[in-house]
C-alpha positions, -999 to 999 in steps of 0.1 A, spaced: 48 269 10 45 232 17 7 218 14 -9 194 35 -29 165 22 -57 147 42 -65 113 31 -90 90 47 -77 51 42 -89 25 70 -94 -8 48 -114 -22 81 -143 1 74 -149 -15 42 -143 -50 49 -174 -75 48 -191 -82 79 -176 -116 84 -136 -104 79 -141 -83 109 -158 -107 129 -130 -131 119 -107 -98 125 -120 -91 159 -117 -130 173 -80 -134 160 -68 -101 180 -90 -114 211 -76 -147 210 -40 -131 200 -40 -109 234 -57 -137 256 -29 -161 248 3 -133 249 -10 -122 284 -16 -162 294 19 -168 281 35 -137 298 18 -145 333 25 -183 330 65 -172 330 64 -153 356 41 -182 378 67 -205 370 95 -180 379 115 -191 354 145 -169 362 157 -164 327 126 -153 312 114 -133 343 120 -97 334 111 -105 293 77 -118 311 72 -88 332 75 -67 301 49 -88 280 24 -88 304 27 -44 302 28 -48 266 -3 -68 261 -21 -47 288 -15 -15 268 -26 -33 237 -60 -41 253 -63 -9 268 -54 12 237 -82 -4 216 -103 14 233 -85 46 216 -78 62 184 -47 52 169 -34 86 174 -48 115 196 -53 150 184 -28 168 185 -8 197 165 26 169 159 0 148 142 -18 168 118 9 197 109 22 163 89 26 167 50 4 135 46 -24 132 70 -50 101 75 -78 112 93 -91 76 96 -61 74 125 -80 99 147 -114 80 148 -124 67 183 -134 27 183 -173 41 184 -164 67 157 -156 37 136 -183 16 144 -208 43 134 -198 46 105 -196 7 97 -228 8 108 -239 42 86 -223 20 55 -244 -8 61 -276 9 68 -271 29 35 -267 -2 15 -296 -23 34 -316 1 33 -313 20 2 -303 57 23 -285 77 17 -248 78 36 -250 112 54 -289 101 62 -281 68 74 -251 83 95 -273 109 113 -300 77 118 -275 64 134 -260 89 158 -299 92 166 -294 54 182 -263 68 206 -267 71 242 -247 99 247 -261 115 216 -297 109 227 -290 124 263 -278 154 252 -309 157 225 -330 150 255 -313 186 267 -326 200 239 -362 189 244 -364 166 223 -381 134 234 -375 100 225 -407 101 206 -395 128 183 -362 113 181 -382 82 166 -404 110 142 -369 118 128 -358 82 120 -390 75 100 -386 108 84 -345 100 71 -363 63 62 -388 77 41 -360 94 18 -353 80 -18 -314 73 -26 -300 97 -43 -259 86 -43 -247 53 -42 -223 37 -11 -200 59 8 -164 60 -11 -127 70 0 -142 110 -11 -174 106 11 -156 94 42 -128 125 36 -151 146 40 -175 141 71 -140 129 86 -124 159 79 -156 184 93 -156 159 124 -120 163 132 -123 197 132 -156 196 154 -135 175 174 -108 199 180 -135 228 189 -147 202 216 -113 196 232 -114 161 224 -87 140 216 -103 118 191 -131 118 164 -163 107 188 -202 102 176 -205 137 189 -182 154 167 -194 128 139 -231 145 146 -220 179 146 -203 176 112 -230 165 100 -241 201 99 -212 214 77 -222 191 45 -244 209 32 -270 181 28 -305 199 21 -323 164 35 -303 166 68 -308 202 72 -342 201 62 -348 171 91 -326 197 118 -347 225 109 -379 203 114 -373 197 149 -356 228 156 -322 215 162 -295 245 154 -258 233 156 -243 256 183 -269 246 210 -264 210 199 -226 217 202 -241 230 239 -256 204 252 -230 180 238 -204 199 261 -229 202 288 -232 161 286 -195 154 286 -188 181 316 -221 163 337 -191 132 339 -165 150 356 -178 155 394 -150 168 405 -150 202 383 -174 233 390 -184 243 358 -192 275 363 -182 291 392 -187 335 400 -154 339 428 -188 362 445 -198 329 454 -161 323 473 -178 309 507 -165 329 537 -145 292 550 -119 303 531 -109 329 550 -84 312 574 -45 310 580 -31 288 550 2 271 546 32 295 535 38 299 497 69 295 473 75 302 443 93 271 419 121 296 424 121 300 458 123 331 464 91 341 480 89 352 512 60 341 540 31 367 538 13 352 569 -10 382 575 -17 383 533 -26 346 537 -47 352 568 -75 374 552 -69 369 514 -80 338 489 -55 328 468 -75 323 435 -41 300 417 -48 278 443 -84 271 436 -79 272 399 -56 247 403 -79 225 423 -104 234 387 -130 254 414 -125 290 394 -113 294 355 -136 286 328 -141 321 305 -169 325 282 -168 358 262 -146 388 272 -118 382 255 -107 413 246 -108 424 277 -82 394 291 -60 401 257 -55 438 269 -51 429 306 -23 403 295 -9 428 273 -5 455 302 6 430 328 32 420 307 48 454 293 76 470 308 69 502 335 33 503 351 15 468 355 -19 480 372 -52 476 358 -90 485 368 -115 471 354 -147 487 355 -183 474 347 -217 470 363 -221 447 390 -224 410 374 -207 417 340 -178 393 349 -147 413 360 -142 387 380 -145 357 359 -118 374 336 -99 377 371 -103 338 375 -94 333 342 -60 347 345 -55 326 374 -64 293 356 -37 302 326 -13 308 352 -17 275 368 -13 264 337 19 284 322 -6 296 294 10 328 299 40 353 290 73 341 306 72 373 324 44 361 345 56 327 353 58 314 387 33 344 399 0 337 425 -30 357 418 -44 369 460 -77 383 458 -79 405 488 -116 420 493 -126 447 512 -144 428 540 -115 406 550 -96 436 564 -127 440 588 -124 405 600 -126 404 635 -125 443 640 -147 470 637 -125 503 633 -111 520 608 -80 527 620 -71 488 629 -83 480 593 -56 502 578 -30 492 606 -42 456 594 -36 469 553 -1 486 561 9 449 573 -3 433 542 16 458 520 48 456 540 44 414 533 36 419 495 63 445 489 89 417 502 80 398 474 79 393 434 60 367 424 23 384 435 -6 398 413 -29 416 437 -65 418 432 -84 444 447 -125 443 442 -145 474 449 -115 495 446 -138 526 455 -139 514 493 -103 517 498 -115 556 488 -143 557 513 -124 542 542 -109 571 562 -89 569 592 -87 594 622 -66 621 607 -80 619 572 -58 597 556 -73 570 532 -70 536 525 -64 546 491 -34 568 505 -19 537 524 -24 515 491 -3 541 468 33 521 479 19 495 463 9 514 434 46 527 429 59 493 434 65 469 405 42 447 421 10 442 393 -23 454 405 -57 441 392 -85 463 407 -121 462 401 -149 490 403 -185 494 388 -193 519 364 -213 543 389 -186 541 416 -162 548 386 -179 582 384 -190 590 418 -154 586 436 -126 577 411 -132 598 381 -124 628 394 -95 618 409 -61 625 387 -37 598 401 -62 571 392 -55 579 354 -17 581 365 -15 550 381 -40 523 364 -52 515 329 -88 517 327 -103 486 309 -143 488 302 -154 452 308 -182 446 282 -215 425 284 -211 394 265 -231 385 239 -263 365 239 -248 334 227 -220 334 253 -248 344 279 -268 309 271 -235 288 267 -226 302 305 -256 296 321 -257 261 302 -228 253 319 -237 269 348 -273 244 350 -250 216 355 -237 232 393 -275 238 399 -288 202 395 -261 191 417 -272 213 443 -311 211 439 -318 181 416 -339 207 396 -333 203 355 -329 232 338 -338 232 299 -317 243 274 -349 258 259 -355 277 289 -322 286 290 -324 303 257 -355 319 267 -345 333 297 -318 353 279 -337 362 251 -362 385 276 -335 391 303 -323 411 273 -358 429 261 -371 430 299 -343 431 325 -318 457 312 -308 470 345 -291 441 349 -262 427 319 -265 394 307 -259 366 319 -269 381 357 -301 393 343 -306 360 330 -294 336 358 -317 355 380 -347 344 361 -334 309 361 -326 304 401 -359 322 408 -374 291 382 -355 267 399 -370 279 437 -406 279 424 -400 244 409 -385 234 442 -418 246 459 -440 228 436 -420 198 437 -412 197 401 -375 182 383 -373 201 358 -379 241 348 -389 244 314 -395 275 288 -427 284 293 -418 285 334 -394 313 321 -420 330 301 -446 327 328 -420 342 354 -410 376 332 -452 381 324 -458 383 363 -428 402 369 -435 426 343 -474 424 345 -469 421 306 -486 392 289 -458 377 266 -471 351 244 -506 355 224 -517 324 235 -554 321 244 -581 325 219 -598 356 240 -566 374 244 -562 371 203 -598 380 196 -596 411 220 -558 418 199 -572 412 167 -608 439 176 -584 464 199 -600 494 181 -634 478 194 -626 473 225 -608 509 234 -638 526 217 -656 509 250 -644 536 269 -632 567 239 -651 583 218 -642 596 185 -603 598 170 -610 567 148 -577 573 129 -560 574 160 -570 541 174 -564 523 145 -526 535 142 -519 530 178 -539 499 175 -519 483 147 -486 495 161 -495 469 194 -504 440 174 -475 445 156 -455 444 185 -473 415 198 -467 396 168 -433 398 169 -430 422 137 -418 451 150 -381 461 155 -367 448 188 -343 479 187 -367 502 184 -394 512 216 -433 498 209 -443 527 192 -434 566 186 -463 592 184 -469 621 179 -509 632 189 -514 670 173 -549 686 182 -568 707 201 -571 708 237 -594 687 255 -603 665 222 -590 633 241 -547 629 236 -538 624 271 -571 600 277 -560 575 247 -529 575 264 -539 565 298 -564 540 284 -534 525 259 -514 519 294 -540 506 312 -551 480 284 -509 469 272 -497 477 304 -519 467 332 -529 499 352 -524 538 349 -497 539 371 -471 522 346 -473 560 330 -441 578 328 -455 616 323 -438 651 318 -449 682 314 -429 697 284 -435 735 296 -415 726 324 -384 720 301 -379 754 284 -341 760 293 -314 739 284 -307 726 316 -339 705 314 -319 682 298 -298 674 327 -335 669 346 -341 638 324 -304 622 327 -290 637 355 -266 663 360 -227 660 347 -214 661 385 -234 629 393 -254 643 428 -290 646 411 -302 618 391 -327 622 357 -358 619 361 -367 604 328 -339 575 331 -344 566 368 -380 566 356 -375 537 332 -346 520 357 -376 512 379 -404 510 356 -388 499 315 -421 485 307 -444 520 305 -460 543 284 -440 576 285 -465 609 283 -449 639 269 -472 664 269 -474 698 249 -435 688 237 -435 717 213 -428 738 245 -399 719 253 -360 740 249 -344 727 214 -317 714 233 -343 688 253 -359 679 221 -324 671 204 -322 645 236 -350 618 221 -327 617 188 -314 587 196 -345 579 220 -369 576 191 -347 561 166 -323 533 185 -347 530 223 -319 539 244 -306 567 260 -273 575 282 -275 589 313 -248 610 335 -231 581 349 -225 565 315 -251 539 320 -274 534 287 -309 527 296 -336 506 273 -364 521 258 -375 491 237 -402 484 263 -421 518 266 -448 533 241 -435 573 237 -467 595 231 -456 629 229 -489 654 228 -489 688 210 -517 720 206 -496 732 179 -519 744 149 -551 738 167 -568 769 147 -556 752 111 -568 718 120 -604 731 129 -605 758 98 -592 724 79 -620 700 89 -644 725 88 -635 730 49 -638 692 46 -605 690 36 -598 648 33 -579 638 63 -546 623 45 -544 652 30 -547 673 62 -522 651 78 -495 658 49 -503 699 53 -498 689 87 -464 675 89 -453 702 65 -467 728 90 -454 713 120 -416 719 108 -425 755 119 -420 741 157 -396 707 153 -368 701 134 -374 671 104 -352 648 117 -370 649 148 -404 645 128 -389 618 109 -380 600 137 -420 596 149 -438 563 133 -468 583 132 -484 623 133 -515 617 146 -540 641 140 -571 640 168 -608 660 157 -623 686 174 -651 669 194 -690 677 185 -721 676 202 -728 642 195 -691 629 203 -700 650 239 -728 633 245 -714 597 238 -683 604 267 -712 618 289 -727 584 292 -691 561 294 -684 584 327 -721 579 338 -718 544 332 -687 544 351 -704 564 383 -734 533 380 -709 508 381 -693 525 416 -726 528 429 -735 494 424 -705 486 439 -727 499 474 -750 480 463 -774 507 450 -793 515 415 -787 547 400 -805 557 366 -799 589 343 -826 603 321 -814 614 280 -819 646 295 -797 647 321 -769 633 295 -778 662 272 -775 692 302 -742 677 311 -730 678 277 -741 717 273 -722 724 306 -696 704 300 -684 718 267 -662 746 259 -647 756 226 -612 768 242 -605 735 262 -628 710 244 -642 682 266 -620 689 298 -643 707 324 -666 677 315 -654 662 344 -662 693 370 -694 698 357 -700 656 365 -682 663 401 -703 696 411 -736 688 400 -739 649 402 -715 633 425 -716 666 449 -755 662 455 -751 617 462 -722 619 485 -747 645 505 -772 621 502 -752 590 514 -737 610 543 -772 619 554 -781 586 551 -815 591 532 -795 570 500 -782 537 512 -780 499 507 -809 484 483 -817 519 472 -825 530 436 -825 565 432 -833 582 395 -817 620 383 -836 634 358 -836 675 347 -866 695 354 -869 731 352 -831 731 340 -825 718 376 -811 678 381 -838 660 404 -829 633 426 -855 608 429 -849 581 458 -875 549 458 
C-alpha cells in the first residue's frame, strides 16, 4: 500500500522581517505595473497587441485576487497526493499568524504553541466567537498575561513543530468545511497537541474544544444572510400553499401535477433555495431510509417518534442531498412533495370533497416517476372517513402498491392507538423508530438555531445558556425530547428578555426559568438556603418528633442531590420506612415534599392494598390495548418533580412489586404506549407495617439499632424479594412513639392551631395540662399517634368554632383552655 507523506516547507515563514517586507513591495509593484502595462495597450488600441492585452489584464486580476487564497484549496485531488505540503493549504491570515506566533516566541522568550494561541486571542473573528462563549474581553486579556507569565521551555518553532499544528489544523479545517487552513482551525488544533500549559489555560477559563468548534461555526454561518440555519419544515408558513409553476424532471418526463402543486410544498425546491436541509444527529435513521428507498420492491417508509424528535428534519435532509445528487443514482432527478393533512381541507369543510380532492392528487402522482411523497400525521388519513365508510387510508393504498416511494410520518402514541393494530401497515411500510439525539447534537442545533432567533428578535442567546437549557430540559422536561424540550426553554427566555428589554438571555435566565416552572430551587446559592441545607434535620424536627435516624438518612440523601453527588440516572432517593402504625412514616413524607418540593400537593400517593392482583400493574402503566391510561406514569407526565408515597407496599401482588425493578434501579419506567417516563426527579418512599411486633419486642430488649436494622433486612426477605431490597438506598426503621415523644407532637399541632387563630386576629393559650390530657386521649398502642388528630378536632377545635359562630370569641379576643375536673375549660378575656 502506497504511503502518504506530509511535509510542511514555506521558506516565507521563516524569512527575516525585512525579506518579506522587501518580498511583499516587489509583488505589489510587480502587479501594479503588469495591470498598468496591460490596460495601457488596450487605451492605445494598438491592434496587434489588443487581445494579448485583454488577457494580461485577467491574468493580473486573478493574481491579485488569488493572494487573498491559499495556494491550493482543500480538497481530496490535493491531499490523496503521495507527497503532500500542508504549508500550500494555509490561508494569507493562517500564515501571518504564525509569522507572527514565531516572532512572539523569540521576542518574548514563549513558547511556540503559547505564543500561537496569544495570538489567535488578538483575532477578530476568534475573539467574537469567544465572546459566544462568555468570555469577555477582560478575560481574554487574563489569558494573555497568564501564557506571558510562562517560562520557555523549547526553543523556536522548526520544519517538525510547524508539521504538526499544520497537520491538526488541516484536519480541523476539513471538519469545518473550509477550504483553507484559517486562524479558526489554527485555534482549534491547538487542542490536539497535547500541550499541558495550553490545556491548563482552556481549562482555566472553561473553554472545551467542541463548543469552541460551535461558536466558531455559529460565527462563520452569522455571515451568510441568505441561509436559515436551522429551519423545523413545522414552521413552513401557510403562503406557501398556492398554485406553483409546472415541474420537470432533467429528463423530461414528468408530467404536470397541477392539483399536487396546488396544496402540496415542494421541500427540493426550498432546499434548493438553502431554506430546509441542515441535519444534526439521526443519522442512522437517514442511512436506513436511503437504504430502503433505494432497494428493489417496496420503497415506503414511516417514521415514527414523538412530536419534536425530528422526523421531519431527516425528511428535509433527504431533500437537500437530492438537490444536491448526494444520493444513489436510483434517486436522481426525483422532488421530495410534502403533502400535509390540512392542505386537502383548504378551502372545504367535508370529508367527502377532501378525498374527491386526494383521489385527484393520486391520479397526478401515479402519472409520474420522479416523485417521493411525504405524508405527515399518517394516522389522519386513518381517521378521516367518508360517507360510506371508506377511509382516506383506503383511497391512499394505489399509491401504496405503486412503485411510487412513500415517506410517512406518525408519533409514537398514534403508532399505537390507530396503526399498530392494523396488518397492512406492517405489509406495506418499514417502520423506522426516529431516536432523540444526543445532548451534544441538541446544543450544536439550537446553537445554530440562536442565529434565526437574533435575526428575528435582536435577543442574544448565550452559548452557556444554551448548554444549560439542555442540560435540565433533559433532568426536568422529559415529556418533551431534546432539542424541543430545550428550545422551548430558550424562546420562552428570549420573550421574557424581550419584555424586560434586555439583548441578550444568559445561563442563569435559563436556570431561573426551569426553578419557577418546577417550583424547584436549582442552584444552592444564597447563604440561608445553604445554612437551612446544611441543619435540614434541624429544621424538619420543627415540625416531627422523634425518628432521628430517619431524618438524618433522608436528610443526607437531599443534600447529596443538591450538591450534585448523586446519580443523575437514578431518582433523589429510594426508601423504604418499616414501623409501626401511627409512629410518623406517612408525616416525614408529606413534610420532605413540602420542604424539597414546595407544597403537599406535589405528592404522588398509592395505596398498595389496592394492588393485590396482577392486573394492578396495568393500573400504574396503562392497559396493553391503550384505552385506560396508568395512573402512576400519567402521574409523573404531569407532575416528574414529586415525592411518590407508596404506602403498606408489602400488600402489593408480586407481579406490581416486580414493576419498580427498573423504577428503583435506572428512574424510568415504560408505559403501554411505549413511552418511557423519568423518575430521576421524584423521591420514592415506599411505607411498610411489616414486623411491627419484632421491632417493638427489639427496642424494648435494647437491642442497638444497627444491629436491629440488619435483623431487619434479613427479616424482611420473608415479604420482598432481595433484589427488590437491594434496589432501596436505605431500610429505614421508625420507633414506636412514647409518652414524651406524644406530648412533643401535641404542642407542634397546638402551635399550629395558635398560629390559625392569630391569623383572626385572636390569642389562644394552652395550659401543660391540657397538652398532657390530649396526649392520654390521643394515644393508642394499636395505631400509635393517629387518632391524635380526632381527639384535637372533637375536643378543641369543636368547642372554638362554636364559640366563633356564636360570636362570644371574636377579633382582639384572648381566650385560655386549661383542664379542670378532667374537663377542657374555655376561658374568654
Amino acid at each position: 500500500m502506497e504511503t502518504k507523506t506530509f511535509i510542511f516547507k514555506d521558506p516565507y515563514i521563516f524569512w527575516p522581517e525585512w525579506k518579506r517586507f522587501l518580498y511583499r513591495v516587489i509583488f505589489q509593484a510587480f502587479i501594479f505595473c503588469g495591470l498598468l502595462a496591460s490596460l495601457l495597450v488596450l487605451l492605445l488600441e494598438v491592434q496587434k497587441y489588443f487581445y494579448l492585452g485583454i488577457l494580461f489584464v485577467i491574468f493580473f486580476i486573478f493574481i491579485f485576487i488569488k493572494k487573498n487564497f491559499s495556494d491550493f484549496p482543500l480538497e481530496r485531488r490535493y491531499l490523496e497526493k503521495k507527497k503532500v505540503n500542508l504549508a500550500l493549504f494555509l490561508s494569507p491570515r493562517a500564515k501571518e499568524i504564525l509569522i507572527e506566533a514565531r516572532k512572539l516566541s523569540l521576542n518574548k522568550k514563549i513558547d511556540f504553541p503559547l505564543a500561537c494561541l496569544m495570538v489567535c486571542l488578538m483575532e477578530t473573528d476568534i475573539i467574537t466567537a469567544l465572546r459566544y462563549l462568555d468570555i469577555t474581553e477582560d478575560k481574554i486579556k487574563e489569558m494573555q498575561n497568564k501564557i506571558s507569565a510562562y517560562p520557555l521551555k523549547q526553543l523556536a518553532p522548526t520544519q517538525d513543530i510547524l508539521l504538526n499544528l499544520v497537520e491538526h489544523a488541516v484536519a480541523e479545517a476539513i471538519n469545518l468545511k473550509q477550504s483553507s487552513v484559517t486562524g479558526f482551525s489554527l485555534m482549534l488544533a491547538l487542542y490536539n497537541l497535547n500541550d499541558k500549559n495550553i490545556e491548563d489555560i482552556l481549562n482555566w477559563f472553561d473553554i472545551q474544544k467542541s463548543d469552541l468548534a460551535i461558536a466558531l461555526s455559529i460565527n462563520l454561518l452569522n455571515r451568510q444572510k441568505n441561509i436559515e440555519p436551522v429551519r423545523g419544515l413545522t414552521d413552513i408558513p401557510e403562503s406557501v400553499f398556492r398554485p406553483k409553476k409546472v415541474k420537470a424532471n432533467r429528463s423530461l418526463t414528468s408530467r404536470p401535477t397541477p392539483t399536487l402543486d396546488n396544496f402540496s410544498v415542494d421541500f427540493t425546491e426550498l432546499a434548493s433555495r438553502l431554506k430546509i436541509g441542515i441535519m444534526i444527529g439521526h443519522l442512522v435513521e437517514y442511512e436506513n431510509l436511503i437504504t430502503i428507498l433505494n432497494r428493489p420492491g417496496n420503497h415506503n417508509v414511516l417514521l415514527v417518534g414523538p412530536a419534536g424528535i425530528g422526523k421531519e428534519t431527516i425528511v428535509s435532509y433527504l431533500a437537500y442531498n437530492l438537490v444536491r445528487n448526494n444520493i444513489p443514482r436510483s434517486l436522481s432527478d426525483y422532488r421530495l412533495i410534502n403533502l400535509s393533512f390540512a392542505s386537502l381541507f383548504k378551502d372545504i369543510k367535508t370529508p367527502f370533497e377532501a378525498c374527491n380532492r386526494l383521489t385527484t392528487i393520486i391520479h397526478e402522482i401515479l402519472l409520474n416517476h420522479d416523485i417521493i411523497l411525504y405524508l405527515p400525521q399518517l394516522h389522519n388519513y386513518k381517521l378521516l372517513v367518508q360517507e360510506g365508510g371508506v377511509s382516506a387510508f383506503e383511497i391512499l393504498k394505489p399509491l401504496f402498491e405503486s412503485p411510487t416511494p412513500i415517506i410517512a410520518t406518525t408519533t409514537l402514541e398514534d403508532y399505537h392507538l390507530y396503526l399498530e393494530h392494523d396488518s397492512s401497515i406492517n405489509d406495506i411500510f418499514e417502520i423506522i423508530k426516529v431516536n432523540e439525539v444526543s445532548p451534544e447534537e441538541a446544543i450544536k442545533i439550537l446553537a445554530f438555531q440562536s442565529i434565526s432567533w437574533y435575526r428575528k428578535t435582536k435577543v442574544q442567546v448565550s452559548y452557556r445558556a444554551i448548554k444549560r437549557a439542555v442540560i435540565l430540559a433533559q433532568r426536568f422536561l422529559t415529556n418533551t425530547p431534546l432539542p424541543s424540550s430545550a428550545e422551548s426553554l430558550l424562546t420562552e427566555a428570549i420573550e421574557g428578555a424581550r419584555r424586560r428589554k434586555e439583548r441578550l438571555v444568559t445561563e442563569q435566565d435559563i436556570v431561573n426559568l426551569v426553578s419557577v416552572k418546577t417550583n424547584i430551587p436549582l442552584e444552592v446559592s444564597q447563604s440561608v438556603e445553604r445554612e437551612r441545607l446544611l441543619t435540614l434535620e434541624k429544621y424538619i424536627h420543627e415540625v416531627y418528633i422523634n425518628q432521628e435516624e430517619a431524618v438524618k438518612l433522608v436528610s443526607g440523601a437531599l443534600r447529596q442531590y443538591r450538591a450534585g453527588l448523586a446519580n443523575p440516572n437514578k431518582p433523589i432517593g429510594v426508601f423504604l420506612f418499616v414501623g409501626p402504625t401511627g409512629v410518623g412514616k406517612t408525616e416525614l413524607a408529606k413534610i420532605l415534599t413540602r420542604i424539597y418540593f414546595g407544597n403537599e400537593k406535589s405528592m404522588v400517593r398509592f395505596d398498595m392494598s389496592e394492588y393485590q392482583d396482577p392486573r394492578g400493574v396495568f393500573r400504574f402503566i396503562g392497559d396493553p390495548e391503550g384505552a385506560t391510561r396508568g395512573a402512576l406514569t400519567e402521574a409523573i407526565k404531569t407532575k416528574p418533580f414529586s415525592l411518590i408515597l407508596l404506602d403498606e407496599f408489602e400488600k402489593a401482588h408480586q407481579k406490581v412489586l416486580d414493576l419498580f425493578l427498573p423504577l428503583f434501579d435506572e428512574g424510568r419506567l415504560t408505559d403501554n404506549l411505549g413511552d418511557t417516563i423519568n423518575f430521576t426527579n421524584t423521591i420514592i418512599i415506599a411505607t411498610s407495617n411489616a414486623l411491627s411486633d419484632f421491632i417493638k419486642k427489639e427496642i424494648e430488649k435494647g437491642t442497638a439499632f444497627n444491629q436491629l436494622t440488619i435483623q431487619l433486612k434479613q427479616k424482611l426477605t420473608n415479604y420482598f424479594k432481595p433484589e427488590l431490597l437491594n434496589r432501596f438506598d436505605e431500610v429505614v426503621v421508625f420507633r414506636p412513639l412514647t409518652e414524651k415523644h406524644l406530648r412533643e407532637i401535641v404542642k407542634i399541632k397546638l402551635n399550629g392551631l395558635q398560629e390559625i387563630m392569630g391569623n383572626k386576629k385572636i390569642e389562644l393559650n394552652f395550659d401543660e395540662t391540657v397538652v398532657n390530657k390530649l396526649a392520654q386521649l390521643g394515644y393508642n398502642p394499636i395505631f400509635g399517634a393517629r387518632p391524635l388528630d380526632a381527639v384535637i378536632r372533637h375536643f378543641i377545635k369543636d368547642k372554638l368554632a362554636e364559640l366563633i359562630l356564636t360570636q362570644e370569641l371574636s377579633k382582639g379576643c384572648r381566650i385560655q383552655c386549661a383542664v379542670q375536673d378532667n374537663e377542657f375549660k374555655f376561658i374568654i378575656t
